[in-house]
Backbone bond lengths (Angstrom), bond angles and torsions (degrees), N, CA, C in turn:
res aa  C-N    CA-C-N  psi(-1)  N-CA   C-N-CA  omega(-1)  CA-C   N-CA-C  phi
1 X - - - 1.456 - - 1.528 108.28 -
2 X 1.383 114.37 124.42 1.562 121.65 -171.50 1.666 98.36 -70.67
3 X 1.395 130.40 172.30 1.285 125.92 167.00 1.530 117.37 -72.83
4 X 1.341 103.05 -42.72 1.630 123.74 174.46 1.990 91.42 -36.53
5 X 1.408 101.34 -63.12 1.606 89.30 -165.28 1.573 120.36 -59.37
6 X 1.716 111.06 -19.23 1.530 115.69 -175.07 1.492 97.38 -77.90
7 X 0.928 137.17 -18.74 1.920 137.24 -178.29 1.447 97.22 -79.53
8 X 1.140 109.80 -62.76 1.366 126.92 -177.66 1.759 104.00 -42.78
9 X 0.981 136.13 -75.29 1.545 165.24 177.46 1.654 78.63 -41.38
10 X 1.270 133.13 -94.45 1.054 128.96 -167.04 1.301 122.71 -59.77
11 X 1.470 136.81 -12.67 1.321 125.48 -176.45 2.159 92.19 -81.30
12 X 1.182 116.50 -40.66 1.481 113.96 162.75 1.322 127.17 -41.00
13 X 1.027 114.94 -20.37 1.619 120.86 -177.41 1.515 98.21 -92.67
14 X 1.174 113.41 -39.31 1.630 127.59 -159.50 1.521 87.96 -73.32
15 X 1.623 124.40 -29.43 1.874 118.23 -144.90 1.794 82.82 -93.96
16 X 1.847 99.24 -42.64 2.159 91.71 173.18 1.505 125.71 -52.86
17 X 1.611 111.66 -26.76 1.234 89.92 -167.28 1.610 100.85 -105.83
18 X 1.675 132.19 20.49 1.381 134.78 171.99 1.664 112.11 87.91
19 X 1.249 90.16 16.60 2.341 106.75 -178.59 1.491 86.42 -92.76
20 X 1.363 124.88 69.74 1.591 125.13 165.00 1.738 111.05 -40.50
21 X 1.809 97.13 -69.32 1.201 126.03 -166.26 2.270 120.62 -65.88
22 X 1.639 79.68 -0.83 1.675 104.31 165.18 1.404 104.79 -88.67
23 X 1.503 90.96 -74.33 1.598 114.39 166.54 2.080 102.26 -8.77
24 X 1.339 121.93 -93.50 0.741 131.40 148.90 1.570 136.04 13.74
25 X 1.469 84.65 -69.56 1.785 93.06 -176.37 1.813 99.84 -76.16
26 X 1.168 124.06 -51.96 1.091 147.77 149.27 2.289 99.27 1.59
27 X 1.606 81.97 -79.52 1.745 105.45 -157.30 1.879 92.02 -62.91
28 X 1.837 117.75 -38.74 1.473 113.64 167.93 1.413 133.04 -47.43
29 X 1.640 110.98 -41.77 1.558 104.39 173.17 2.142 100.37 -83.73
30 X 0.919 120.85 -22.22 1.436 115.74 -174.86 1.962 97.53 -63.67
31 X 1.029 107.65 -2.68 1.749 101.14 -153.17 1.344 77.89 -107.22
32 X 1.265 124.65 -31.54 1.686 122.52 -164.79 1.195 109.53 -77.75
33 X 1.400 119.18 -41.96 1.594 122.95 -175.54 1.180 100.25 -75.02
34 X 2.071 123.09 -15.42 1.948 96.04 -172.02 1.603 76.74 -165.49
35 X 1.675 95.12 76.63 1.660 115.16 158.25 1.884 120.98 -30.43
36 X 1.264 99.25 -46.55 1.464 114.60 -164.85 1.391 116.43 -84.12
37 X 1.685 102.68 -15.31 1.563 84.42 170.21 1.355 125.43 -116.37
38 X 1.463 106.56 142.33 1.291 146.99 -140.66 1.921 95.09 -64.22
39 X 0.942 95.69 -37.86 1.794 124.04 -159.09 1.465 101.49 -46.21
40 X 1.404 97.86 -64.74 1.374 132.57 171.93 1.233 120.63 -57.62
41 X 1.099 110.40 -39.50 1.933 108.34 173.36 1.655 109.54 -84.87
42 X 1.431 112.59 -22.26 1.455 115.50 177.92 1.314 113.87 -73.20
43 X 1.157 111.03 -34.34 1.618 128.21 -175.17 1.840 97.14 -79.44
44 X 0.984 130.54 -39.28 1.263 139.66 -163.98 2.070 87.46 -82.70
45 X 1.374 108.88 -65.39 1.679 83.40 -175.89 1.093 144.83 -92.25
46 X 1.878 95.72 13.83 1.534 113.35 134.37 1.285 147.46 -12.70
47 X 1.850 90.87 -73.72 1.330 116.74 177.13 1.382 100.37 -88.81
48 X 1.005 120.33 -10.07 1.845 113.47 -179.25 1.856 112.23 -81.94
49 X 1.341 110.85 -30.94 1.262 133.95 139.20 1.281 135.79 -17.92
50 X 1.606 98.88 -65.03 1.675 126.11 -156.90 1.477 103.34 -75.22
51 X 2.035 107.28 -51.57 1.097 115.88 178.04 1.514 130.71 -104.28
52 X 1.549 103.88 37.64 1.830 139.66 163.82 1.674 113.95 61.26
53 X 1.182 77.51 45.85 1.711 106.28 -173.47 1.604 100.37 -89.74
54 X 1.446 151.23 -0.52 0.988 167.91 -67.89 1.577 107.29 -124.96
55 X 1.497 118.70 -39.37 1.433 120.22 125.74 1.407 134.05 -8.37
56 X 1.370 97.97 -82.69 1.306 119.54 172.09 1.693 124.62 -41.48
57 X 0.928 71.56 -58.73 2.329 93.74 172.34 1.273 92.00 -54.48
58 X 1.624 120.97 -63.66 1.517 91.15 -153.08 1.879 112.43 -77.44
59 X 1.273 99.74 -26.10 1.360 88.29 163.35 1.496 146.70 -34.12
60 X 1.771 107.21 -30.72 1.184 149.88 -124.71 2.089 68.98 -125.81
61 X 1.081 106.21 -94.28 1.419 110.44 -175.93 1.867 122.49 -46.70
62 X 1.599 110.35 -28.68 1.541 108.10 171.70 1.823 99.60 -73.34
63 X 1.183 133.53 -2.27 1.398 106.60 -172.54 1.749 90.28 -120.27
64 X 1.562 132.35 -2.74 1.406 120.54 126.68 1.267 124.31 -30.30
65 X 1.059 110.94 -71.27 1.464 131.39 -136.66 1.857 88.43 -90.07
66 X 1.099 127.94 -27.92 1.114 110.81 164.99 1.449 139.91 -72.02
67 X 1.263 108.84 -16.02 1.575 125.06 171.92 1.368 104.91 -112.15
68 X 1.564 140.51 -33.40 1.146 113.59 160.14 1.237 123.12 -156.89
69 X 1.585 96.50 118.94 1.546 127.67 -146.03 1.699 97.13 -79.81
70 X 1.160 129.76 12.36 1.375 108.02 -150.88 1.791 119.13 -129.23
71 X 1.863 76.12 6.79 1.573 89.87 161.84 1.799 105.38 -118.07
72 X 1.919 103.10 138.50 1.462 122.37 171.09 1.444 120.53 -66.89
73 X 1.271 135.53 -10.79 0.984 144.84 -144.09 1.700 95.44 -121.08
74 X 1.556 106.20 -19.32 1.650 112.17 165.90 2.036 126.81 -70.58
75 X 1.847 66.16 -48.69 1.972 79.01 174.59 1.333 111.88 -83.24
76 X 2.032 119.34 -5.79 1.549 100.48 -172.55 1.800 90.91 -92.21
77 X 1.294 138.77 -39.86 0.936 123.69 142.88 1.409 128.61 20.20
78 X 1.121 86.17 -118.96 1.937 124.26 179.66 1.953 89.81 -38.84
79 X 1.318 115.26 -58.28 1.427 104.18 -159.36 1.886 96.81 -56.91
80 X 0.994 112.14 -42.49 1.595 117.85 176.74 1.518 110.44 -46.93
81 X 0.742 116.40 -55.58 1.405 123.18 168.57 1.981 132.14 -57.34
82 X 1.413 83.73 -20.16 1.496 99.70 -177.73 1.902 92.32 -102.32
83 X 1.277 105.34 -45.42 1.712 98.67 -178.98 2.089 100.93 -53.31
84 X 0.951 129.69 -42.39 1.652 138.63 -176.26 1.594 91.37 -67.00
85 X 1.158 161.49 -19.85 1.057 128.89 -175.99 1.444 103.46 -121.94
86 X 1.188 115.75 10.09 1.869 135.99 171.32 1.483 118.37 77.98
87 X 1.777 90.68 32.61 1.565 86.98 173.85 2.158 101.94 -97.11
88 X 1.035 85.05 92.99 1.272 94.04 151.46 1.359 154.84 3.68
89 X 1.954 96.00 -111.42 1.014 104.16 130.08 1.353 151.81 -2.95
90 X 1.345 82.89 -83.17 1.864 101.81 165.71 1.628 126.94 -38.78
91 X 0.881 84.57 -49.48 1.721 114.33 179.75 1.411 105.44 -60.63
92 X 1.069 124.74 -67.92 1.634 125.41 164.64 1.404 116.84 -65.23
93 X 1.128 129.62 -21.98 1.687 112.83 164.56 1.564 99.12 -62.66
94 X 1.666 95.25 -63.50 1.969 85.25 -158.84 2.063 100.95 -60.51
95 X 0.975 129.92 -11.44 1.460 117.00 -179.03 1.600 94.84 -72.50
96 X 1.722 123.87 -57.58 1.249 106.76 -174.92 1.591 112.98 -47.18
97 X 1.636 112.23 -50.28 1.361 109.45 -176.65 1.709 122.62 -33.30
98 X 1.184 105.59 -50.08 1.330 126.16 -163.73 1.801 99.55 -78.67
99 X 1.084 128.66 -44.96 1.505 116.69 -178.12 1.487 104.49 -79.81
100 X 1.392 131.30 -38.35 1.739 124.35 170.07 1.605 91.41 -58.97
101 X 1.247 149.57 -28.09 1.861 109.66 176.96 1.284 100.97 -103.91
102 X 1.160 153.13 3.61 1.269 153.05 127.30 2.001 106.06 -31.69
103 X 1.344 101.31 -59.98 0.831 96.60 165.73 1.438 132.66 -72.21
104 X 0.951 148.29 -23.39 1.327 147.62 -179.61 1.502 106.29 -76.16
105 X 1.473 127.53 -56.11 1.414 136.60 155.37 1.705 107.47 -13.98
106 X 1.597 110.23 -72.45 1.031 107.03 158.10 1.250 140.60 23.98
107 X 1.835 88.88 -104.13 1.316 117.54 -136.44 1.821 87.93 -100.77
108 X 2.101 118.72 -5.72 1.510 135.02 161.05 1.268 100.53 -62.59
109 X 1.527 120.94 -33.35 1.282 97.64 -152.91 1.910 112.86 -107.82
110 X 1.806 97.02 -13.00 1.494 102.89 168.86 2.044 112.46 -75.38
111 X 1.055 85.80 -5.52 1.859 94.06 -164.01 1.362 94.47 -90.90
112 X 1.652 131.92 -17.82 1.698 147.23 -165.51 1.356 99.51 -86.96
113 X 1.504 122.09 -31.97 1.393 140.27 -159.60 1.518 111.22 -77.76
């Protein structure tokens, strides 16, 4: 068992019993031992989200969304997070973002058919 997975394993226990801000500390060293995955930072600005940390989240979601653009559920996120602190804007780019690869998925997967 890597350590990454014992943070990991335990920040879940921490998210059942409402210890967000464990949760958290927890999901920070899991992010350190394995920078790159996405999983972990999504789950992290989740809870960064949950407990109006909203900053935080999107931070958490721009370094998603920079390596991989190709899930909607990144930019609907992050845009949520950007609509809570009154960016706008923001909010409607990443919503367009997020329904054009929704859409593209799509229109991959009627063309597969």
């Amino acid at each position: 068992v890597e350590a990454r997975e014992v943070f990991e394993f335990r920040a879940k226990i921490y998210i059942k019993m409402g210890k967000y801000l464990e949760a958290i500390a927890d999901l920070d060293q899991a992010v350190k031992l394995a920078p790159g995955d996405d999983r972990l930072l999504f789950e992290r600005g989740n809870l960064k989200s949950e407990i109006g940390d909203y900053i935080g989240a999107i931070k958490d979601y721009d370094r998603i969304v920079e390596t991989d653009f190709a899930s909607s559920e990144y930019y609907f996120a992050r845009a949520n997070a950007k609509k809570e602190i009154g960016d706008l804007q923001g909010f409607e780019e990443d919503i367009r973002s997020g329904k054009k690869i929704e859409e593209e998925i799509r229109l991959f997967e009627m063309k597969r058919r």
